[in-house]
C-alpha positions as CSV (number, residue, x, y, z in Angstrom):
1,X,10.2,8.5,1.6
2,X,10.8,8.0,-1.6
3,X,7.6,6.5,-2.5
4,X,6.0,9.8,-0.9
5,X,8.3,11.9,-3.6
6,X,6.8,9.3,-6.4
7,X,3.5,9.6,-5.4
8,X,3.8,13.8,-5.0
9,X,5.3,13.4,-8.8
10,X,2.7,11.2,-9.8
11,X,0.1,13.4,-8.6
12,X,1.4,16.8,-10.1
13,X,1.6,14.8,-13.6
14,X,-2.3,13.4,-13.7
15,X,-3.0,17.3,-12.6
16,X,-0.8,18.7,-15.4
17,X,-2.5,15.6,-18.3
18,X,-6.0,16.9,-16.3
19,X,-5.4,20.5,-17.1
20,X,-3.9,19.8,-20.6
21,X,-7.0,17.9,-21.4
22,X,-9.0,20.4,-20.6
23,X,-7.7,22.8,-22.5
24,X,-7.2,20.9,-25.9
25,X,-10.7,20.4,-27.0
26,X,-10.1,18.1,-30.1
27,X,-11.1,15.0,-28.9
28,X,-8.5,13.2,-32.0
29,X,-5.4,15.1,-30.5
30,X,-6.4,15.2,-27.1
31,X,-6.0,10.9,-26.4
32,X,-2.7,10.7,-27.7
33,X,-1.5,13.6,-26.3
34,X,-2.4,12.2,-22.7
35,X,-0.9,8.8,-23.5
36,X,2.5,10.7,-24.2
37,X,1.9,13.3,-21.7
38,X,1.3,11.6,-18.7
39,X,4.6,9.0,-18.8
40,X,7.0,11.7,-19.8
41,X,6.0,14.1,-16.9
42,X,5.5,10.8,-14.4
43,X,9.1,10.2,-15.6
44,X,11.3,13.3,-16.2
45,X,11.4,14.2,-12.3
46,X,13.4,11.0,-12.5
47,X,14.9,11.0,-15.7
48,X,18.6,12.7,-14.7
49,X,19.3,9.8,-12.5
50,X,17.8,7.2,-15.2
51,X,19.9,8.3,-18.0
52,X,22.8,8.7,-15.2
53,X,22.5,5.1,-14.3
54,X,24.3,4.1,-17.6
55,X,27.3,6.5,-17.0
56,X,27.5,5.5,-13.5
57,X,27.2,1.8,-14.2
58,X,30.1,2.4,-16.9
59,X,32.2,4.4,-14.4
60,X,31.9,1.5,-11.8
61,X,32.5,-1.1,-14.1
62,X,35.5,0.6,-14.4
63,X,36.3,1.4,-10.7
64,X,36.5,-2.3,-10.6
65,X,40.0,-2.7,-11.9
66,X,43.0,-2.3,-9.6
67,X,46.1,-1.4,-11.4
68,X,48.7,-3.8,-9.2
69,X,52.5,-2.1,-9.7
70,X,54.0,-3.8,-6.9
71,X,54.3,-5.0,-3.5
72,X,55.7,-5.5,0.0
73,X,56.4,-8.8,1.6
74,X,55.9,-8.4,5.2
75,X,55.8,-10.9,8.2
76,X,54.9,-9.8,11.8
77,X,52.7,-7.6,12.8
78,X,50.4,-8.0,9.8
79,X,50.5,-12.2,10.1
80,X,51.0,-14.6,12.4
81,X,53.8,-17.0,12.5
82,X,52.0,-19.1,10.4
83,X,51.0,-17.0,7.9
84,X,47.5,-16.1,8.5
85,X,46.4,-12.6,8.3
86,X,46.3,-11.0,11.5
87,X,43.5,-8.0,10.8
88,X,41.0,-10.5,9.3
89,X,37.3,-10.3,10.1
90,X,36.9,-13.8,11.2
91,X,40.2,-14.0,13.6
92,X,39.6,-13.5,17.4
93,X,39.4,-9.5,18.0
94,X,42.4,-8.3,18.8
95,X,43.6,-6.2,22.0
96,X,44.1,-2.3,21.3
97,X,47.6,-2.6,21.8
98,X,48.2,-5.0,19.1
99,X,45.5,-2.9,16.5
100,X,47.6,0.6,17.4
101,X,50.7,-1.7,16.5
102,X,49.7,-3.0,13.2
103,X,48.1,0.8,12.2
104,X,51.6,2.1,13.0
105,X,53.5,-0.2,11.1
106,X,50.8,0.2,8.3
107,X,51.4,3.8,8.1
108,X,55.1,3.3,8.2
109,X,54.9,1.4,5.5
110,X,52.2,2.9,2.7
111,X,50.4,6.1,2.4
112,X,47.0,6.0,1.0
113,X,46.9,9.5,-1.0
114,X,43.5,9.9,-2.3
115,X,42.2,12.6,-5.0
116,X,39.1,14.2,-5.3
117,X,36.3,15.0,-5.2
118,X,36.4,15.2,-8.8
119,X,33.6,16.1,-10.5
120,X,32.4,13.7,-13.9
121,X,30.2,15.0,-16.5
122,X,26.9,12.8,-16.0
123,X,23.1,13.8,-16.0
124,X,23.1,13.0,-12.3
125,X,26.2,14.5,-10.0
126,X,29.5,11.9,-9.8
127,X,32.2,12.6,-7.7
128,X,35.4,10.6,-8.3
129,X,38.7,9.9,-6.0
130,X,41.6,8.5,-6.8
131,X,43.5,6.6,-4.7
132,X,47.3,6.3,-5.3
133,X,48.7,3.9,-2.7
134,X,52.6,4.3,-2.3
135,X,55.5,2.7,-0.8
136,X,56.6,5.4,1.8
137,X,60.1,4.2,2.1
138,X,60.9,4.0,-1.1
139,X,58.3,6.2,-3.5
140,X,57.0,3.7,-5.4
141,X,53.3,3.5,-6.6
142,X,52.2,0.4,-5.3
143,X,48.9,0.3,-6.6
144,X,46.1,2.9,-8.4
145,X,42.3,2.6,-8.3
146,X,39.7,4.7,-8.6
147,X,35.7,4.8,-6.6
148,X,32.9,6.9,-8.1
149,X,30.3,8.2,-5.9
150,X,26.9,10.0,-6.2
151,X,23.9,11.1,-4.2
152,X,21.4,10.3,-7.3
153,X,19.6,12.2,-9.2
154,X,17.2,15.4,-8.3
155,X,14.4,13.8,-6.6
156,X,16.8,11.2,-4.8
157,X,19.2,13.6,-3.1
158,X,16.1,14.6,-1.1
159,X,16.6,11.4,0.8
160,X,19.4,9.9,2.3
161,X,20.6,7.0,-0.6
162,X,20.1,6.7,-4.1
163,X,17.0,5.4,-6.1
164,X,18.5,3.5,-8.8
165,X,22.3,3.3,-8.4
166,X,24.1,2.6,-6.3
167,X,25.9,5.5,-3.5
168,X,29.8,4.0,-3.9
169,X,31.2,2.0,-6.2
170,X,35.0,0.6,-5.8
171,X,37.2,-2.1,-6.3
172,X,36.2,-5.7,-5.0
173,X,39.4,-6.2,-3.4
174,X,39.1,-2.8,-0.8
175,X,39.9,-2.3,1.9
176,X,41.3,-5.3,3.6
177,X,41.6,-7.1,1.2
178,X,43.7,-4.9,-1.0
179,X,45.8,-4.6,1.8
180,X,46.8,-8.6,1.5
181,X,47.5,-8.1,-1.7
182,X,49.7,-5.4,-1.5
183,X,51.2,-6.7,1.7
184,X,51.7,-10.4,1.1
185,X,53.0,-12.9,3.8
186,X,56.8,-13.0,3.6
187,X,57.6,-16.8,4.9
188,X,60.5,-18.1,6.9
189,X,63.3,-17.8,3.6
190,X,61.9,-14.2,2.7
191,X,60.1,-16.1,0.3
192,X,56.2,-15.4,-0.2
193,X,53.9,-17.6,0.2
């Protein structure tokens, strides 16, 4: 699709240099005008999300940090006896009983409150959310991050992902995994491990 909106671009450029050569009869102004002419206008329905690609790429350079205040050492439902993390990806699936369990503990433990949309000044529309993950028995900020997200530029919110950046940007450790961090495995002595 979006090779359809390049070519459509492409086409309405070599029409506009066509046009423009036509009218400018000077043969000395008339070759380098084209060979300015014909990239920028190739370019520019393109160009917001371009020059947006450097903001963006900032902004989730930043999203990548995960400001750790603290944490809550936990044992059972979250990990076995052993220790080993019972929501993990590569464990056995687990039975709906035992998912509804670890959810409700979850959310009797830590609130996830997120806010946003909030819009950043770019060339290309950025949305940011901040997520502000607190203890809900006692209050405290556990940990802050924050996750950018666009729909591109001009020509690439036609479609259904960006062209040259990515749609999301967040943390590595999301998710899941942020979760083990925040929720480390409390052993036998209370110690963690």
């Amino acid at each position: 699709m979006f090779l359809i909106a390049f070519a459509v671009s492409g086409a309405i450029a070599i029409l506009a240099v066509a046009l423009l050569a036509r009218w400018i009869k000077n043969p000395w102004i008339k070759g380098p005008l084209i060979l300015v002419t014909a990239p920028v206008l190739l370019v520019s329905p393109m160009a917001d999300e371009l020059i947006g690609k450097y903001t963006y790429d900032r902004l989730c350079k930043q999203a990548e940090q995960v400001q750790l205040l603290g944490t809550i050492p936990v044992r059972a439902p979250f990990y076995t006896e052993q220790g080993a993390w019972r929501r993990s990806v590569s464990r056995p699936r687990l039975e709906s009983t035992e998912v509804r369990e670890i959810v409700n503990a979850y959310e009797d433990l830590i609130t996830d409150n997120v806010v946003g949309p909030i819009s950043v000044p770019a060339a290309m529309p950025v949305r940011k959310y901040e997520h502000r993950i607190i203890s809900r028995r006692s209050g405290a900020l556990l940990a802050y991050f924050e996750q950018y997200a666009t729909h591109g530029g001009w020509i690439s919110q036609m479609f259904e992902t960006p062209t040259f950046v990515r749609a999301q940007c967040f943390p590595p450790a999301y998710g899941e995994q942020l979760d083990q961090i925040i929720l480390p495995f409390r052993g036998p002595e209370g110690n963690k491990q």
